[in-house]
Biopython code that builds the backbone (N, CA, C, O; Angstrom):
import numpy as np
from Bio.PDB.StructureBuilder import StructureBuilder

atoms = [
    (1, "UNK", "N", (17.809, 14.496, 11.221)),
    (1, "UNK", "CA", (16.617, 14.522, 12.023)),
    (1, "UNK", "C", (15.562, 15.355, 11.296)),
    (1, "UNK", "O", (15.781, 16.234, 10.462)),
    (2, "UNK", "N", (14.029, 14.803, 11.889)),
    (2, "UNK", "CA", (13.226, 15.622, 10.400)),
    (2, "UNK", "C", (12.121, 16.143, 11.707)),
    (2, "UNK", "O", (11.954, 15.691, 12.840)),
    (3, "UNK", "N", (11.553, 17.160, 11.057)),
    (3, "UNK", "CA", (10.692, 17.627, 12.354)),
    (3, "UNK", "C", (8.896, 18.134, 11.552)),
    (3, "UNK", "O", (8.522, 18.827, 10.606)),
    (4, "UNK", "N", (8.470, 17.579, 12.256)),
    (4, "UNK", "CA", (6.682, 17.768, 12.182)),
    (4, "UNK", "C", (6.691, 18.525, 13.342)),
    (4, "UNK", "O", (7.310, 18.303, 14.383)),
    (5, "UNK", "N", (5.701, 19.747, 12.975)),
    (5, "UNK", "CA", (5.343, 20.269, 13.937)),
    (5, "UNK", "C", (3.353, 19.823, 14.624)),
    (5, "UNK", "O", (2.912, 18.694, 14.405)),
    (6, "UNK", "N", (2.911, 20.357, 15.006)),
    (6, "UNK", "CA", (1.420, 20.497, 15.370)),
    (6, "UNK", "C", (1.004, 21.490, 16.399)),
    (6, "UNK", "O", (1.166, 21.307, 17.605)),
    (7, "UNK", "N", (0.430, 22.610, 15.839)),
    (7, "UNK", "CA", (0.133, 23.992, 17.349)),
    (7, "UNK", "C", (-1.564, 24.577, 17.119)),
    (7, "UNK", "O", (-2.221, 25.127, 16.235)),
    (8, "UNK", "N", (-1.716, 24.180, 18.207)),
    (8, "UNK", "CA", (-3.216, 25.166, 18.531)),
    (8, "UNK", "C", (-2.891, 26.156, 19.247)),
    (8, "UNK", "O", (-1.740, 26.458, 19.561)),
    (9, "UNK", "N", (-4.378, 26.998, 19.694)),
    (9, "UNK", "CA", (-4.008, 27.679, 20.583)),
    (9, "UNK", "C", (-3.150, 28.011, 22.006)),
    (9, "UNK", "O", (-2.512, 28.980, 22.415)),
    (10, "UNK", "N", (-3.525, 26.528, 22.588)),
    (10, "UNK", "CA", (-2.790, 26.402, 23.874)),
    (10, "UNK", "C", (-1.730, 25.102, 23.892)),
    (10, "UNK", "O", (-0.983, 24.658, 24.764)),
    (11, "UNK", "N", (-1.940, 24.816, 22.898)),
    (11, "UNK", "CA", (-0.876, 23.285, 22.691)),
    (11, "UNK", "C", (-0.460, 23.113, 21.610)),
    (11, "UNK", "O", (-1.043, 23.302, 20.542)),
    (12, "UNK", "N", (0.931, 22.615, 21.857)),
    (12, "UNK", "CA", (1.728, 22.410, 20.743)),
    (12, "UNK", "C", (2.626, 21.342, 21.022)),
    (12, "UNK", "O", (3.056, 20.990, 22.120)),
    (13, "UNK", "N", (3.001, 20.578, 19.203)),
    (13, "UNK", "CA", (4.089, 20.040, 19.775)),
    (13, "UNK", "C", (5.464, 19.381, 18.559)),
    (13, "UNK", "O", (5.183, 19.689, 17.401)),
    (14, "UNK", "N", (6.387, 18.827, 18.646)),
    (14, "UNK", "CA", (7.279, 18.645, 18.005)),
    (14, "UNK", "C", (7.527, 17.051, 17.974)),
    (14, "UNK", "O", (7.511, 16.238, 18.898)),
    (15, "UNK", "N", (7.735, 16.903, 16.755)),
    (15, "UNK", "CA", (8.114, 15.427, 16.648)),
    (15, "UNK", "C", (9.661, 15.250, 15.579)),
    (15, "UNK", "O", (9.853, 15.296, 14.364)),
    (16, "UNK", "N", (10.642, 15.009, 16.920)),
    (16, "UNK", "CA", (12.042, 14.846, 16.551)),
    (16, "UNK", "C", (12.316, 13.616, 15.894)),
    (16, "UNK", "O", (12.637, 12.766, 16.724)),
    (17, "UNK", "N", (12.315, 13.157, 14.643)),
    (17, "UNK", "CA", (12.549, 12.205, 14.137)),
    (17, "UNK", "C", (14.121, 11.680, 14.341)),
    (17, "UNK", "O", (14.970, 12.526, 14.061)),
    (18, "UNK", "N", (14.583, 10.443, 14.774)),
    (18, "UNK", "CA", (15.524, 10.055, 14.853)),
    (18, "UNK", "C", (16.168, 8.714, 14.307)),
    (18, "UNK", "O", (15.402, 7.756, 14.201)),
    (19, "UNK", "N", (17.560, 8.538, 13.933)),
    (19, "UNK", "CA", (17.782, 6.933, 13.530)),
    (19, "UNK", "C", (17.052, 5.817, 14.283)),
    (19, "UNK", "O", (16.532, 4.900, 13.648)),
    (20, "UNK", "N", (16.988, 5.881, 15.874)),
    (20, "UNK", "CA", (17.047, 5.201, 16.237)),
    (20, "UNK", "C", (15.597, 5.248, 17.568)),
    (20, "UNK", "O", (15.214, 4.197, 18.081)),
    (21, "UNK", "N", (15.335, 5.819, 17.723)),
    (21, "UNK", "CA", (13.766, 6.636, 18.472)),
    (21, "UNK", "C", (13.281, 8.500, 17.981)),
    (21, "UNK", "O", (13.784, 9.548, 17.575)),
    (22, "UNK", "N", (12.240, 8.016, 18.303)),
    (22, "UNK", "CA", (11.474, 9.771, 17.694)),
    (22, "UNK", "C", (11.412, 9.723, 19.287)),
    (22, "UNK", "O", (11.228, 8.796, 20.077)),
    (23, "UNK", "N", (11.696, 11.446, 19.487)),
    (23, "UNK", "CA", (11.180, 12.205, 20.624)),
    (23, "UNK", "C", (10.119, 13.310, 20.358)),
    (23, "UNK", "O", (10.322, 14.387, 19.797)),
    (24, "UNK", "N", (9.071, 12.889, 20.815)),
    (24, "UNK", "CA", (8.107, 14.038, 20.903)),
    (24, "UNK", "C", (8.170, 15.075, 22.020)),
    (24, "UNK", "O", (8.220, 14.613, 23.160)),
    (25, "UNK", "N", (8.175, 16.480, 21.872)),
    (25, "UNK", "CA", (8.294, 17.416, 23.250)),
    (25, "UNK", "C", (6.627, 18.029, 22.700)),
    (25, "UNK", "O", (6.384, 18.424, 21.559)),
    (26, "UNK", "N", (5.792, 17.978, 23.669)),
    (26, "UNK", "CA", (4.641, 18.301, 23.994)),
    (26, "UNK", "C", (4.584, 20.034, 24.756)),
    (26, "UNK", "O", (4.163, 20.320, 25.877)),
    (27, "UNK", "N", (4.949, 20.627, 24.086)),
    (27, "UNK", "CA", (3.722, 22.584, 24.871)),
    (27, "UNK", "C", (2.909, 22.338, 25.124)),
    (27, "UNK", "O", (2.155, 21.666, 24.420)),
    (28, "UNK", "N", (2.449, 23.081, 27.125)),
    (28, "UNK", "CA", (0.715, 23.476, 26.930)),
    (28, "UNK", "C", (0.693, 24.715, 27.604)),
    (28, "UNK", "O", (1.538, 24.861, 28.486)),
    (29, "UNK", "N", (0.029, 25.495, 27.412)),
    (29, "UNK", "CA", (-0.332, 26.034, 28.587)),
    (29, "UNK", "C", (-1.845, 25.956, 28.735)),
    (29, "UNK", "O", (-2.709, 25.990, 27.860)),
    (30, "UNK", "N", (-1.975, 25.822, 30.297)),
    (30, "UNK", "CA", (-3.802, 25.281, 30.738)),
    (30, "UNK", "C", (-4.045, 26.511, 31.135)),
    (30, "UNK", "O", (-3.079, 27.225, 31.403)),
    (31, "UNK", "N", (-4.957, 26.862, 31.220)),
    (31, "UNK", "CA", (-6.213, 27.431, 30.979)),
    (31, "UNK", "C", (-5.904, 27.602, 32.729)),
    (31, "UNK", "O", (-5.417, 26.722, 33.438)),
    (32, "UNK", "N", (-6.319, 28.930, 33.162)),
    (32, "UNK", "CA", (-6.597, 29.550, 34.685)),
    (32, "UNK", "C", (-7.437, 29.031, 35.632)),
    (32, "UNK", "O", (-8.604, 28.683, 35.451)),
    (33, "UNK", "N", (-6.876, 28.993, 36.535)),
    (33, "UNK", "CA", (-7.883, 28.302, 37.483)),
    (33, "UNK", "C", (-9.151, 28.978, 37.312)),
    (33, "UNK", "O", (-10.152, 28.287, 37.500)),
    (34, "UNK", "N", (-9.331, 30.365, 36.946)),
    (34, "UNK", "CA", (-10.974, 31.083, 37.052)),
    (34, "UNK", "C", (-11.471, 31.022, 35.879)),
    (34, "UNK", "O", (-12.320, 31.848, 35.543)),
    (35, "UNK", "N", (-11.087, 30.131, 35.106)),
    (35, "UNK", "CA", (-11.451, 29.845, 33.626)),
    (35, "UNK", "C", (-12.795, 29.018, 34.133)),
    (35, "UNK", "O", (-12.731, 28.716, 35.325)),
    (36, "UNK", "N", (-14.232, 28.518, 33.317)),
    (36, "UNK", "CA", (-14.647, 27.722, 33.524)),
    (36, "UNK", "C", (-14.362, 26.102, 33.588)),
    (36, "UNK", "O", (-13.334, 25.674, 33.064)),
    (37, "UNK", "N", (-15.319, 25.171, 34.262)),
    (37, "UNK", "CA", (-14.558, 23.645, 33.961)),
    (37, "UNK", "C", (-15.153, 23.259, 32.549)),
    (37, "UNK", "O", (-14.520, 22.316, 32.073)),
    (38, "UNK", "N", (-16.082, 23.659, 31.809)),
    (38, "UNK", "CA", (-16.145, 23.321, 31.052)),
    (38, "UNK", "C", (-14.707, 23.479, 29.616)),
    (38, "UNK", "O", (-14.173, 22.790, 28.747)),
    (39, "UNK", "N", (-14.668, 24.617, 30.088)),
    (39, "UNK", "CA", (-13.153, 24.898, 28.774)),
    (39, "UNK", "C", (-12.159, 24.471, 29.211)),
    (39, "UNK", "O", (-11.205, 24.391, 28.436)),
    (40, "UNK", "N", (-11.970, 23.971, 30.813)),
    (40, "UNK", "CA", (-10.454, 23.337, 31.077)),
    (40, "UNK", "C", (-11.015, 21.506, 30.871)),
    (40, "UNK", "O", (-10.207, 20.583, 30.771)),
    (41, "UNK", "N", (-12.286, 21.356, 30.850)),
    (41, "UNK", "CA", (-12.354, 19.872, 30.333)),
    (41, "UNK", "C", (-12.001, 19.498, 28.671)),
    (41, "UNK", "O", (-11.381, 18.595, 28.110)),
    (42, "UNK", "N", (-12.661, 20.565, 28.281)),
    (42, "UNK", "CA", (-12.174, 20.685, 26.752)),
    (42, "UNK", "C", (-10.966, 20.949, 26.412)),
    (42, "UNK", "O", (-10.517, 20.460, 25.375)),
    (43, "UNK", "N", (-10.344, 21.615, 27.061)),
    (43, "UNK", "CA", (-8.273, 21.667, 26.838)),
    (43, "UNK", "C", (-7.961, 20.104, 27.435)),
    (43, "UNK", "O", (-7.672, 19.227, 26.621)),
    (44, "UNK", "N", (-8.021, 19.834, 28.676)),
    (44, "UNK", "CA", (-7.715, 18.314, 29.107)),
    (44, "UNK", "C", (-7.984, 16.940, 27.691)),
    (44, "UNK", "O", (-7.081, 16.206, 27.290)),
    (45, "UNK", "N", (-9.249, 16.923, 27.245)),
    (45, "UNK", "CA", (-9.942, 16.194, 26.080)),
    (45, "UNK", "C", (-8.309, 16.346, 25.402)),
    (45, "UNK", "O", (-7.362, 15.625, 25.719)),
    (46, "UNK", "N", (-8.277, 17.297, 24.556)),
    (46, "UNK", "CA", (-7.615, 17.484, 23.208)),
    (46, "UNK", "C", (-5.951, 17.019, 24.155)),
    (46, "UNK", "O", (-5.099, 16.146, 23.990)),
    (47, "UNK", "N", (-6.062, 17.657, 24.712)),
    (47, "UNK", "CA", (-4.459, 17.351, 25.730)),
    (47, "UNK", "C", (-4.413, 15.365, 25.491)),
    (47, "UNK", "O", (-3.585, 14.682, 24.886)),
    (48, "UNK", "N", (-5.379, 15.046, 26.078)),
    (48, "UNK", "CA", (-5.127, 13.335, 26.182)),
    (48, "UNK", "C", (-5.392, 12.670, 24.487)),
    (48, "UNK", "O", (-5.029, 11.538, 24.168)),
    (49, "UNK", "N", (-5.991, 13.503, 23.680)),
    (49, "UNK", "CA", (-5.965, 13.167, 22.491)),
    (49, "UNK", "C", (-4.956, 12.682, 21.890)),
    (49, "UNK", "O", (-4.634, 11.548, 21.536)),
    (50, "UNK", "N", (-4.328, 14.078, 21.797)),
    (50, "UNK", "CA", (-2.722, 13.844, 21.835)),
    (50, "UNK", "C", (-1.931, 13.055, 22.371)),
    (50, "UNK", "O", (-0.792, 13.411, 22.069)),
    (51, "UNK", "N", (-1.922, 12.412, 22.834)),
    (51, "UNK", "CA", (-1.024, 11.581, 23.756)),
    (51, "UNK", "C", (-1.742, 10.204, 23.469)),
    (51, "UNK", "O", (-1.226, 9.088, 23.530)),
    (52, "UNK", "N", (-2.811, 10.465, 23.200)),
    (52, "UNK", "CA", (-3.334, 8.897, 22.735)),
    (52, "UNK", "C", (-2.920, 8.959, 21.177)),
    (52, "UNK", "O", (-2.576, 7.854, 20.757)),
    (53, "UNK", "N", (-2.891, 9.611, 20.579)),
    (53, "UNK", "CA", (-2.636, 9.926, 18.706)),
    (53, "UNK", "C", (-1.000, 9.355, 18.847)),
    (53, "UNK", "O", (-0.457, 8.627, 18.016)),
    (54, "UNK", "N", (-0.440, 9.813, 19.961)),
    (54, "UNK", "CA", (1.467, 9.876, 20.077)),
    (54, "UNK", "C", (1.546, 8.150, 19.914)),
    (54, "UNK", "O", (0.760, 7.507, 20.608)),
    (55, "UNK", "N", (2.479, 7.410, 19.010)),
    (55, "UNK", "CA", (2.166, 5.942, 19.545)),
    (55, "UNK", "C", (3.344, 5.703, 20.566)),
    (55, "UNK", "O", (4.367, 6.387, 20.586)),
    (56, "UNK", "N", (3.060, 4.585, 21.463)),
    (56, "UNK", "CA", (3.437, 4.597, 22.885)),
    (56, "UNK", "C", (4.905, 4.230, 22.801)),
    (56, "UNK", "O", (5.340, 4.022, 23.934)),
    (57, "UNK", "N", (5.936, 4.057, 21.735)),
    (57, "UNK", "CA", (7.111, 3.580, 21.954)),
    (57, "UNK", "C", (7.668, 4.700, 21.684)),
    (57, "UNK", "O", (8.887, 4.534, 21.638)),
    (58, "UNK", "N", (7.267, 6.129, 21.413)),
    (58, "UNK", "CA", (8.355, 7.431, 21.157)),
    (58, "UNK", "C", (8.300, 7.469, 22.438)),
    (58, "UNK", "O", (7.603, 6.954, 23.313)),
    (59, "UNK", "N", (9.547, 8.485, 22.358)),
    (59, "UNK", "CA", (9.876, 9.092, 23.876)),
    (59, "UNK", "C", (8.584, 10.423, 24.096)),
    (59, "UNK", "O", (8.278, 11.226, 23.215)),
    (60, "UNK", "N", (8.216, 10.389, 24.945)),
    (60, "UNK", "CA", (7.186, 11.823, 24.931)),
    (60, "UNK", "C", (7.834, 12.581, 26.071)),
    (60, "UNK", "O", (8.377, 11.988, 27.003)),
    (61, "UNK", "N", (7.761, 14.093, 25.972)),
    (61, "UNK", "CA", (8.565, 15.077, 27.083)),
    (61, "UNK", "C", (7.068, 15.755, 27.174)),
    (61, "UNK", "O", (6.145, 15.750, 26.360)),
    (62, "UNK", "N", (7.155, 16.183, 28.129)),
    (62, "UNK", "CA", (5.700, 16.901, 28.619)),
    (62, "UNK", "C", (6.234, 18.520, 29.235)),
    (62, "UNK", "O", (7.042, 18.555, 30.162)),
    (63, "UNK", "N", (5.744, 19.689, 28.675)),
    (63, "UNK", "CA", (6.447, 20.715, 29.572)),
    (63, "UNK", "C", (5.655, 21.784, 29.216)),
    (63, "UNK", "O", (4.884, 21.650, 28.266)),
    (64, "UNK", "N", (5.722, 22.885, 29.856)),
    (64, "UNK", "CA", (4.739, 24.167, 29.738)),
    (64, "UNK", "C", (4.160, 25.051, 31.223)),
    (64, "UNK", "O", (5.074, 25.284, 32.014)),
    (65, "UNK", "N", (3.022, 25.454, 31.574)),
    (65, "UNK", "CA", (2.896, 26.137, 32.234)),
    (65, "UNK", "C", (1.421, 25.458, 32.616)),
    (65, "UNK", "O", (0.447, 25.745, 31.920)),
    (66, "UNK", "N", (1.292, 24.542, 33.754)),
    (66, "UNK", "CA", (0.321, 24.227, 34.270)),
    (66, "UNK", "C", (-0.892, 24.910, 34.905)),
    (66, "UNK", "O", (-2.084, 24.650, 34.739)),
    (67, "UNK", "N", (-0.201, 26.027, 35.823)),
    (67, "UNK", "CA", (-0.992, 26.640, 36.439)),
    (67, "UNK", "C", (-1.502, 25.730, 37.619)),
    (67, "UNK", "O", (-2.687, 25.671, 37.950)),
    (68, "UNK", "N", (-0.674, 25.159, 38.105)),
    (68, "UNK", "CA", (-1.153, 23.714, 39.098)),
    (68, "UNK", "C", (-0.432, 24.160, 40.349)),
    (68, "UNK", "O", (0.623, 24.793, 40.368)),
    (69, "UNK", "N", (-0.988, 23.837, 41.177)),
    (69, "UNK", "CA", (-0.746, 23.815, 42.775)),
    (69, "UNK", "C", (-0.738, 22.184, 43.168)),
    (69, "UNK", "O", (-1.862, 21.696, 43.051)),
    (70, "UNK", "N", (-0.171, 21.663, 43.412)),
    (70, "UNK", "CA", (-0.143, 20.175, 44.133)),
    (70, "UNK", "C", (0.185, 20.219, 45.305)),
    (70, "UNK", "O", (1.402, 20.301, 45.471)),
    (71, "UNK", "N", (-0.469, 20.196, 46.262)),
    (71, "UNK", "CA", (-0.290, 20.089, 47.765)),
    (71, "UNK", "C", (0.173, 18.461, 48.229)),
    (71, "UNK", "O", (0.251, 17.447, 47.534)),
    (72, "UNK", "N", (0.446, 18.677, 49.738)),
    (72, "UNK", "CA", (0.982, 17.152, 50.207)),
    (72, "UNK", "C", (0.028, 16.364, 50.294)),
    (72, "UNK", "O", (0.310, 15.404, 51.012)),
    (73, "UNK", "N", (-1.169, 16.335, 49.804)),
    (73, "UNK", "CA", (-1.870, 15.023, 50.576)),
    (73, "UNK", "C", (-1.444, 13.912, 50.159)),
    (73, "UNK", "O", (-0.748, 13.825, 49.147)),
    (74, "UNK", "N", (-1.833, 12.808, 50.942)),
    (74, "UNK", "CA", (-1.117, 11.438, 51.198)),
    (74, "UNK", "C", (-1.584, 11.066, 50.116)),
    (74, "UNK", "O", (-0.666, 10.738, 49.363)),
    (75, "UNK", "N", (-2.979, 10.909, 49.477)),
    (75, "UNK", "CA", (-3.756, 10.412, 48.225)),
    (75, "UNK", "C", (-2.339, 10.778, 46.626)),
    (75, "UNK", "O", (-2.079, 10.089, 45.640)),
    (76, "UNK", "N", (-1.748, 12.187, 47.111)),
    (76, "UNK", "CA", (-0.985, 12.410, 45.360)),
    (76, "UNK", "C", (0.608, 11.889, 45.652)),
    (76, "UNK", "O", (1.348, 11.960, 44.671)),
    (77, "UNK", "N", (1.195, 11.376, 46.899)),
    (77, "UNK", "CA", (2.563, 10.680, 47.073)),
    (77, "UNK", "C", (2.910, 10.015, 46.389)),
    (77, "UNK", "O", (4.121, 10.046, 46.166)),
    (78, "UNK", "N", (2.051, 9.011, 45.642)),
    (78, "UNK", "CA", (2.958, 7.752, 44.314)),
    (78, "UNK", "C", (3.139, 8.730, 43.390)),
    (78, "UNK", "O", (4.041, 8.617, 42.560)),
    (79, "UNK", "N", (2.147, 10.027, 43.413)),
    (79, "UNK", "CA", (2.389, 10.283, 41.857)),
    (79, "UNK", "C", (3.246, 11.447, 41.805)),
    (79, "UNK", "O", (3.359, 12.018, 40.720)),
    (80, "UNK", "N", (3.930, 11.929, 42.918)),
    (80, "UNK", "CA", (4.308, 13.637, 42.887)),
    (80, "UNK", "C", (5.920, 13.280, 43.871)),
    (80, "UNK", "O", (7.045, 13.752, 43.707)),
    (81, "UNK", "N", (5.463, 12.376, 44.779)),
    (81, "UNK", "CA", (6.689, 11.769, 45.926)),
    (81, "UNK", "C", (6.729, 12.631, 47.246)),
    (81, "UNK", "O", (5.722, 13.275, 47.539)),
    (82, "UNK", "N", (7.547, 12.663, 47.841)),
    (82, "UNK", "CA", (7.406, 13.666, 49.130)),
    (82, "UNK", "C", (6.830, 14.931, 49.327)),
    (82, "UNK", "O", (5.876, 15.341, 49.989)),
    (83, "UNK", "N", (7.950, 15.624, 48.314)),
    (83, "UNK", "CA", (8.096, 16.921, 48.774)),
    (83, "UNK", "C", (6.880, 17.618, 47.889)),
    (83, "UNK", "O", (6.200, 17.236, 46.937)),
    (84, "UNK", "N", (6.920, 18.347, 48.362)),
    (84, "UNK", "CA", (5.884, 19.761, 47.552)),
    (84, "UNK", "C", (5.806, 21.147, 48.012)),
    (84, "UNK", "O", (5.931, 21.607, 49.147)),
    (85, "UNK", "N", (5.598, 21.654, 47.009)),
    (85, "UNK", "CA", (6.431, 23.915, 47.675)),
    (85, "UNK", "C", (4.585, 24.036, 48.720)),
    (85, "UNK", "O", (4.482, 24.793, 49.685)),
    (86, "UNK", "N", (3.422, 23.173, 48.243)),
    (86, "UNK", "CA", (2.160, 23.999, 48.373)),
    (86, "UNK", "C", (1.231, 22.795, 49.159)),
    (86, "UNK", "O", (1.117, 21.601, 48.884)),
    (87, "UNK", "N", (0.680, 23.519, 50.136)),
    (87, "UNK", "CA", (0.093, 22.629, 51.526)),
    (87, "UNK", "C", (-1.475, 21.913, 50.853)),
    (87, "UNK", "O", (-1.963, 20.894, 51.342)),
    (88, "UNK", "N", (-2.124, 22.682, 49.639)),
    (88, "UNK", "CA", (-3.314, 21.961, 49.578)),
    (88, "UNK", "C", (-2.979, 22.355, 48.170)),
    (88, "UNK", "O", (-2.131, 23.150, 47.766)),
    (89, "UNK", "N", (-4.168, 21.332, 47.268)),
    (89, "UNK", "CA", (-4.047, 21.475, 46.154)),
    (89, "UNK", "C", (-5.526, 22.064, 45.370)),
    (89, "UNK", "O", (-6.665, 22.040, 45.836)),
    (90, "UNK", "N", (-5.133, 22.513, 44.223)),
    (90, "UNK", "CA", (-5.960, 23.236, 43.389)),
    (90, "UNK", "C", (-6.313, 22.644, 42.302)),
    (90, "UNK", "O", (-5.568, 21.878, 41.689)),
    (91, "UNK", "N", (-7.922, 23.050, 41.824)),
    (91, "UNK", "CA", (-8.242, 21.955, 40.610)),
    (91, "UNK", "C", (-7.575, 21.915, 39.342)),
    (91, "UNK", "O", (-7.590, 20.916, 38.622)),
    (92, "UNK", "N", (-7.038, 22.896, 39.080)),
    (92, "UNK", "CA", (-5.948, 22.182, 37.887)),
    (92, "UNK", "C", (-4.619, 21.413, 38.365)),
    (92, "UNK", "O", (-3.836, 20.798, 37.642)),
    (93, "UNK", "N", (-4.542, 21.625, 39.971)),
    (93, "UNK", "CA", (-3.521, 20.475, 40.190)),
    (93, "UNK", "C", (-4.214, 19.231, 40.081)),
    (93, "UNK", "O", (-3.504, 18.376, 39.550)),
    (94, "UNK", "N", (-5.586, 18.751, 40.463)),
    (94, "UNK", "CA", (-5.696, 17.468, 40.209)),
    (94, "UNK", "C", (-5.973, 16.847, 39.049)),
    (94, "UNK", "O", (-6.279, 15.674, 38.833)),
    (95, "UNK", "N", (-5.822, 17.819, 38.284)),
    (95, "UNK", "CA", (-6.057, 17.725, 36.392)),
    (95, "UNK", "C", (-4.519, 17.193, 36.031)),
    (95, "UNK", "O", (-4.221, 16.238, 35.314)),
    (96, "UNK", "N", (-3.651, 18.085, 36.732)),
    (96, "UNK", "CA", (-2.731, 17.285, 36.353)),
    (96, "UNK", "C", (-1.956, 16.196, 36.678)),
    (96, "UNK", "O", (-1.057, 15.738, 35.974)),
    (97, "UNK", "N", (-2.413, 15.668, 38.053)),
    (97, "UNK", "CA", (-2.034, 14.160, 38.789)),
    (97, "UNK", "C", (-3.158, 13.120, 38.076)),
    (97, "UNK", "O", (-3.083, 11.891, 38.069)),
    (98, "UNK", "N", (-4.194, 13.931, 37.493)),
    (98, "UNK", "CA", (-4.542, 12.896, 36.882)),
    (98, "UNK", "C", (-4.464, 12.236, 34.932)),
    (98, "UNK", "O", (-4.783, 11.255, 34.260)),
    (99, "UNK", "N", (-3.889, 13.436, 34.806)),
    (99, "UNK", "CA", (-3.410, 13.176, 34.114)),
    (99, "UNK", "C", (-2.019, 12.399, 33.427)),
    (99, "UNK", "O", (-1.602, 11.963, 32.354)),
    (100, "UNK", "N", (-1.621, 12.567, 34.900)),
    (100, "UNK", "CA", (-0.071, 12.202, 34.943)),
    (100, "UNK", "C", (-0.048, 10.414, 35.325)),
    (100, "UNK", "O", (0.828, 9.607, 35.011)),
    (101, "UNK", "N", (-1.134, 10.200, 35.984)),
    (101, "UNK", "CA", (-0.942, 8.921, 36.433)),
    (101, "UNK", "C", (-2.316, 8.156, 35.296)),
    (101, "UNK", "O", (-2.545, 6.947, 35.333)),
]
sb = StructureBuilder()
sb.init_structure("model")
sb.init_model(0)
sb.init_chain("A")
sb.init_seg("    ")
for serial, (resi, resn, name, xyz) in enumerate(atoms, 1):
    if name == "N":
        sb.init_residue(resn, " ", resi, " ")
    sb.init_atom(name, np.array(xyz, "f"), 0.0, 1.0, " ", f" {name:<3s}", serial, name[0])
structure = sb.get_structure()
């Protein structure tokens, strides 16, 4: 197995070369909710960069430290499913349902 790395400040990531599929595992950590939106639009940008650069038949793992609150509303259920620890959600939670879907 052969490994490429790629790390910025808040993102990083690994590309597990394999016989038979590459697995990419993706680091982030986002940026604080009291951060401005302009610098969490600019982490989001480079975030989907990545993932558009990744080509779509590796396996991709996504993991790190969101800083996301996802509450129950009925609108995030396809993308999150029932349950949830948090009653309303926060704007880097919808950064990351939308990112996710």
């Amino acid at each position: 197995m052969k490994r490429v790395e790629f790390v910025s400040d808040r993102l990083s990531y690994i590309v597990l070369r394999g016989c038979w599929c590459n697995i990419i595992v993706v680091n982030v950590h986002i940026l604080s909710e009291k951060k401005s939106d302009e610098s969490k639009d600019s982490f989001n940008e480079e975030l989907e960069q990545v993932f558009d650069h990744i080509p779509k038949y590796h396996m991709k793992i996504l993991l790190g430290d969101f800083n996301a609150k996802v509450g129950r509303e009925n609108i995030f259920k396809p993308t999150i499913g029932q349950e949830s620890l948090h009653q309303d959600t926060i704007d880097n939670g919808v950064r990351l349902v939308n990112f996710a879907t």
